[in-house]
C-alpha positions in Angstrom: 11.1 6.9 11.2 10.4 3.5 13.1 6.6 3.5 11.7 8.5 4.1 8.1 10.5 1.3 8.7 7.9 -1.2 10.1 6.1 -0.6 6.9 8.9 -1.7 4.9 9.1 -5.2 7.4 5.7 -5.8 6.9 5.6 -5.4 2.8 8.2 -8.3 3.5 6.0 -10.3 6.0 2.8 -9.5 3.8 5.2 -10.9 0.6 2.0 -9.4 -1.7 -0.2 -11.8 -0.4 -2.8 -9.0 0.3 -3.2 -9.0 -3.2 -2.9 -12.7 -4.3 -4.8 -14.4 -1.7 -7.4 -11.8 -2.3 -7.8 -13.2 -5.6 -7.5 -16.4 -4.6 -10.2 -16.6 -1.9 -13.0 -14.7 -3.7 -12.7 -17.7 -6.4 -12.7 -20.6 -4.0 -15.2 -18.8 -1.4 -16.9 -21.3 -1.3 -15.1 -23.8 -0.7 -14.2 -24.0 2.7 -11.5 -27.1 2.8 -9.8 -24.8 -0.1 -10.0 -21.4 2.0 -8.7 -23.3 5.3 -5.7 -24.4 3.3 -4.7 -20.9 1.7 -5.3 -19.5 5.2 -3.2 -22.0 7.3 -0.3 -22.4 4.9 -0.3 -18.3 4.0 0.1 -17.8 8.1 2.6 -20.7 8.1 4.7 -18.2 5.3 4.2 -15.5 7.6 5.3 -16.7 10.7 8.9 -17.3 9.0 9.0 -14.1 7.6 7.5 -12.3 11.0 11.2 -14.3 12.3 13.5 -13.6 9.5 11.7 -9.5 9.1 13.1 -9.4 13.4 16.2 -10.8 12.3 17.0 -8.2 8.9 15.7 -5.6 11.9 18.4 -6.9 14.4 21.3 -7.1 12.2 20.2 -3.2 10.6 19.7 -1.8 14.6 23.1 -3.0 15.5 25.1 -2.5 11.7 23.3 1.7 11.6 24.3 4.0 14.7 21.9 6.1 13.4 19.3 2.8 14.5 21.2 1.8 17.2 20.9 4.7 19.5 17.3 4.3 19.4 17.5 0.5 19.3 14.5 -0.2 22.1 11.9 2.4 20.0 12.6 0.0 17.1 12.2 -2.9 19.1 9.0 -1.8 20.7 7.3 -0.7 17.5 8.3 -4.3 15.7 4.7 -4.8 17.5 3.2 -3.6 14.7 4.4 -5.5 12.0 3.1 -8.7 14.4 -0.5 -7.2 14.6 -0.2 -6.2 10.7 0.6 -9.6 9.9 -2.3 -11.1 11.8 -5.1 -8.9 10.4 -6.2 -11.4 7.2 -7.3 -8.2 5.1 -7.4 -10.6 2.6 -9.8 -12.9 3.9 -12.4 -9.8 4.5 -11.7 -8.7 0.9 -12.1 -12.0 -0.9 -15.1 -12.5 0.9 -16.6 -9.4 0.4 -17.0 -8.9 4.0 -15.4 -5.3 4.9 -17.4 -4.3 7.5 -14.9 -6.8 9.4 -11.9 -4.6 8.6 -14.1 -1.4 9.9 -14.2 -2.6 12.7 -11.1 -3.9 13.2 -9.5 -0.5 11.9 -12.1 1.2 15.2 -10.3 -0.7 17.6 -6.7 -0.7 16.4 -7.2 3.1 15.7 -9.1 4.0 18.5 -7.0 1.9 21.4 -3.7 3.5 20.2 -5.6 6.7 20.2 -6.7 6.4 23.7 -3.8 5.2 24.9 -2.0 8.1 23.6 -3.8 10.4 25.8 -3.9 8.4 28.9 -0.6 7.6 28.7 1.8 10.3 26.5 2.3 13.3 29.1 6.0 14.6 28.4 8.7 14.7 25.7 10.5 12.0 27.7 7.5 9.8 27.7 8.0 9.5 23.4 9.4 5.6 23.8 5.6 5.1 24.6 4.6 5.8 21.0 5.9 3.1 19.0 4.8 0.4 22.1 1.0 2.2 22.2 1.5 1.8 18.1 2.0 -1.8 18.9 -0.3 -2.9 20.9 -3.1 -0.8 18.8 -2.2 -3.0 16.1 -1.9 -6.1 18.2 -5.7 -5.9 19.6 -6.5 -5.1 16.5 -4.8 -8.2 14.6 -6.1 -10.4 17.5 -9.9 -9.1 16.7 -9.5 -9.9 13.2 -8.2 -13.7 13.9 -11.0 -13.8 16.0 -13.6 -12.8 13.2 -11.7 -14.7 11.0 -12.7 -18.0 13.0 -15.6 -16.9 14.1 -17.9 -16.1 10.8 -16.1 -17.6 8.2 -15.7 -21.1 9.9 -12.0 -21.2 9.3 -10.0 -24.8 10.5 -6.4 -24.7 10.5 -4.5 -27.5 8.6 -1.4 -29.1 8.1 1.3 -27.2 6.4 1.3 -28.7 2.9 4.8 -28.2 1.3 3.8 -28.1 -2.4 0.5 -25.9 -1.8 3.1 -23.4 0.0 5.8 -23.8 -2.8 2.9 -22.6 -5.3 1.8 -19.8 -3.0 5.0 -18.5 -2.7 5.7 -18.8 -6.3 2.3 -16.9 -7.3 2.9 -14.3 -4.9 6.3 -13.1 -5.8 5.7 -11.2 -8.5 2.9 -9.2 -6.4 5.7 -8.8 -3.9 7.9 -7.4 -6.0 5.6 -4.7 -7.3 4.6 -4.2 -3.8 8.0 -3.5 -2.9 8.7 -1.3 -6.1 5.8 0.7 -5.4 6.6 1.7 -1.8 10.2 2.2 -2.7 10.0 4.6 -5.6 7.0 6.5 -3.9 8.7 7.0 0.2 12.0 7.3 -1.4 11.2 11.0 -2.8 11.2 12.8 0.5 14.0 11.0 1.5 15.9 12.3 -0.7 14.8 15.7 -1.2 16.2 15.7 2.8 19.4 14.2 1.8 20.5 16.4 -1.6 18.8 19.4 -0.7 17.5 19.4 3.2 15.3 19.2 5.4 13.2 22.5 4.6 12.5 21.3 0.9 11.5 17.5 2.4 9.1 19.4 4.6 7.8 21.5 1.0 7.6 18.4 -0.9 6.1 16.1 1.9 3.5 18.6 2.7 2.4 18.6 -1.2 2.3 15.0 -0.7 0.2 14.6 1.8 -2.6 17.2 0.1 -2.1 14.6 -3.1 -2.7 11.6 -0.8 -5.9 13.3 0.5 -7.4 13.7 -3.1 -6.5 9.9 -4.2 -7.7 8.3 -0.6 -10.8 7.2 -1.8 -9.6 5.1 -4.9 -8.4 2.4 -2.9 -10.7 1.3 -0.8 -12.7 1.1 -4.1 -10.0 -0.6 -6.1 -9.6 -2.9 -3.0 -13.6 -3.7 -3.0 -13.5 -4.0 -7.0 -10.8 -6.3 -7.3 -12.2 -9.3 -5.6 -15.9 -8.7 -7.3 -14.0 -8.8 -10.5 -11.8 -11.5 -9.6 -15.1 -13.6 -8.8 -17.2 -12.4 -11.5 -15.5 -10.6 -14.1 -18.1 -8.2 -14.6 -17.3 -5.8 -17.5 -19.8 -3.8 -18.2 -19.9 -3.2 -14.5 -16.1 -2.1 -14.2 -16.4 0.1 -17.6 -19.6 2.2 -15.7 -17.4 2.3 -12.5 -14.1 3.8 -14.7 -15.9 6.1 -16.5 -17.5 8.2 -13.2 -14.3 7.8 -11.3 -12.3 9.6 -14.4 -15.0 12.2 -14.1 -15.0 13.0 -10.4 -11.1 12.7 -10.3 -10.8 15.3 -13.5 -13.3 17.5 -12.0 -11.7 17.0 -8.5 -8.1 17.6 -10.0 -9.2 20.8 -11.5 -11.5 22.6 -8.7 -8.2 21.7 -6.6 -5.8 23.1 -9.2 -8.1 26.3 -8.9 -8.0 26.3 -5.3 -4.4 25.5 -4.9 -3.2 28.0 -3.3 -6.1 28.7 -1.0 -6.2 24.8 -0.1 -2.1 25.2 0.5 -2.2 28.2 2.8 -5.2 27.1 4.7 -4.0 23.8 6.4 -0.1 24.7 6.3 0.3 27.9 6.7 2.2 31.0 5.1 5.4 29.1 5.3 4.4 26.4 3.3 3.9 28.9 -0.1 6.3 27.5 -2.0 4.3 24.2 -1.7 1.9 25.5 -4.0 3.4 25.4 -7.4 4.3 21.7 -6.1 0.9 20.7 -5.2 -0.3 22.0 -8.7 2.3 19.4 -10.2 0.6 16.9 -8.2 -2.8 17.9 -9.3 -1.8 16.9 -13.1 -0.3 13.6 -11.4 -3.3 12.4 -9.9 -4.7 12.4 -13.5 -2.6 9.8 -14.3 -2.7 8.2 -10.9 -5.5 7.0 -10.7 -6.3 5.7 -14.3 -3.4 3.4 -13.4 -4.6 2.2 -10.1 -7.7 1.2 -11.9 -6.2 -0.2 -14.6 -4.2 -2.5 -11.8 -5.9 -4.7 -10.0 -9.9 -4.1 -9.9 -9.0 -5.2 -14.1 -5.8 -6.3 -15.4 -5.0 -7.8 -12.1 -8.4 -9.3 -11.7 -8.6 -11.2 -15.2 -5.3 -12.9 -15.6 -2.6 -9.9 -16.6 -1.0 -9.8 -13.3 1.8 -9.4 -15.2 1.1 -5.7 -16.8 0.0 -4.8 -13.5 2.8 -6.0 -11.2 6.2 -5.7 -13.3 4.8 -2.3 -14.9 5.5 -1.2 -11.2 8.7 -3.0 -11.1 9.9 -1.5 -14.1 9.3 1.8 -14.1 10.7 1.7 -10.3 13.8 0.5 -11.4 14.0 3.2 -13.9 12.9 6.1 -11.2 15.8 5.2 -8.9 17.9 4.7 -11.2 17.1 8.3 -12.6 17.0 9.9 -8.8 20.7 8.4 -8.4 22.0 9.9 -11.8 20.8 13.4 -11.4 21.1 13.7 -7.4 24.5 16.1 -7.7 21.7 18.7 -9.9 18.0 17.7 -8.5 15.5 20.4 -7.3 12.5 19.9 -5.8 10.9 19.9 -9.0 12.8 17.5 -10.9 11.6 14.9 -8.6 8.1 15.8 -9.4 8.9 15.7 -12.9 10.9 12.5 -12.6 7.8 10.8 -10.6 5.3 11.7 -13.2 7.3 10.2 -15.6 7.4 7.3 -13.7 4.2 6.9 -13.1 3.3 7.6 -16.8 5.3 4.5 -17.6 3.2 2.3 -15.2 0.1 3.5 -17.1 1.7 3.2 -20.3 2.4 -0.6 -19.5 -0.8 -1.4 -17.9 -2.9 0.3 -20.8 -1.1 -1.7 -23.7 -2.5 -4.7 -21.1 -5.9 -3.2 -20.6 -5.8 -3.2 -24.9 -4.2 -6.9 -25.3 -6.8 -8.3 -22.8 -9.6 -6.3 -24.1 -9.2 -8.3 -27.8 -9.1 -11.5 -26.0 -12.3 -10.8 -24.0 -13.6 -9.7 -27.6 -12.8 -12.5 -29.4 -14.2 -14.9 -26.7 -17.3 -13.3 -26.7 -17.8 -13.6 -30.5 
């Protein structure tokens, strides 16, 4: 629960600049008085955020008893939105330079993880987690600054007024669809545990961990794609790239569909059988998955329709909750799987009549 919540802080510390500054320093790379200003005057954003994110955190700890009896886990693990908020993933990915973020995801990972077994002996000892959590994610935010001055030069500045005005402005719609996204997809298994219990959270959660696993690697690619399109707007490049991820993710969606059960019963155990027919359902969502996460940013985002990509989220988030709060006297388990394909088919719906509008402009210019 407090790593849940930190996540939420930080999608309000990040405000979707992850996204938009990406953008914005792989097209002024190379220009360094233009990189030092959206560095200093994104960090001076985030610093006020970091402050008003403690202060929402404050007021929720002691407004929730359920937050209050635990008050100093919360308070130890707000560490981690600090060391979030001062890794410049950004930077690395506008640059092109990810091996940075390897290695700062080696020493944030592997400090907490060594930590953990130094320090975690007993049940009692459990506060330790979210302040090991912390200060894995604070090395690893101070190693990143480091790099970040280090190889790429980078000067701090005066805080300019009207260059953060425009930031801020640019950003918000990536922050809402930020927000959107993380809302409509964590607010599943909350639910499931509130109208129907904990077991059928446990069956749906556990599906949804097996459907994480098959669309891990999309990301990382969308997030190396993004700023190389962003940069160079490489077409034909991005149609060979779409075309062999929709064949490995069809082929990988139905050797798992196959294999469902098998895959199911192997990593969670007899108990978890009536995950299988949910995992299946999340086998036929991953088809539509990731055509949309690479219709997002790598394309639409990446050549000037930020707009299909971010309020497609928005929308069909609005329409999701809206939809889980109607039907949550009748849901099942599988309604909610039903309702979050349909959800998701409405992002792709959006973003494809984008991917078509901005396809007849790039036409037309090239003729």
């Amino acid at each position: 629960m407090v790593i849940a919540i930190m996540q939420y802080l930080f999608v309000i510390c990040d405000y979707g600049f992850n996204l938009s500054a990406t953008k914005d320093i792989a097209i002024y790379r190379e220009d360094k008085g233009k990189v030092n200003e959206i560095f200093s005057n994104i960090f001076y954003i985030k610093f006020v955020l970091v402050f008003l994110s403690f202060v929402i955190l404050t007021m929720c700890i002691f407004s929730l008893t359920a937050l209050k009896e635990h008050k100093t886990a919360y308070f130890l693990g707000f560490g981690i939105v600090i060391g979030q908020v001062l890794n410049p993933v950004w930077l690395f990915q506008g640059m092109e330079k990810m091996k940075y973020m390897t290695w700062v995801n080696i020493i944030a990972k592997g400090t907490f993880t060594a930590l953990i077994f130094v320090f975690i002996r007993v049940e009692e000892d459990y506060l330790k987690v979210p302040l090991l959590y912390s200060l894995g994610f604070l090395i690893g935010g101070l190693f990143s600054m480091y790099f970040a001055f280090k190889f790429f030069k980078i000067k701090w500045i005066k805080p300019n007024l009207d260059v953060i005005k425009n930031l801020v402005k640019h950003s918000t719609q990536y922050f809402l669809s930020r927000s959107a996204a993380t809302l409509y997809t964590t607010s599943n298994t909350i639910v499931a545990g509130l109208a129907l219990g904990n077991y059928y959270a446990g069956i749906f959660g556990a599906a949804e961990k097996l459907f994480m696993a098959m669309t891990v690697i999309y990301n990382p690619l969308g997030d190396a794609l993004y700023p190389y399109m962003a940069k160079n707007k490489n077409i034909k490049l991005y149609k060979r790239v779409f075309i062999l991820v929709m064949l490995l993710n069809t082929v990988v969606a139905t050797l798992v569909f196959i294999y469902s059960a098998q895959i199911v019963l192997l990593i969670f155990g007899e108990e978890f059988r009536e995950s299988i027919k949910i995992f299946e359902l999340f086998c036929l969502l991953v088809l539509i998955f990731v055509p949309t996460v690479m219709l997002g940013y790598p394309f639409l985002g990446a050549l000037g329709k930020e707009k299909y990509a971010n309020y497609s989220v928005v929308f069909a988030s609005l329409v999701h909750l809206v939809l889980l709060a109607a039907l949550f006297n009748s849901l099942t388990i599988y309604r909610i799987l039903y309702l979050l394909i349909f959800t998701q088919s409405i992002v792709f719906v959006v973003r494809l009549i984008g991917s078509k509008i901005l396809w007849k402009e790039l036409k037309t210019n090239m003729i």
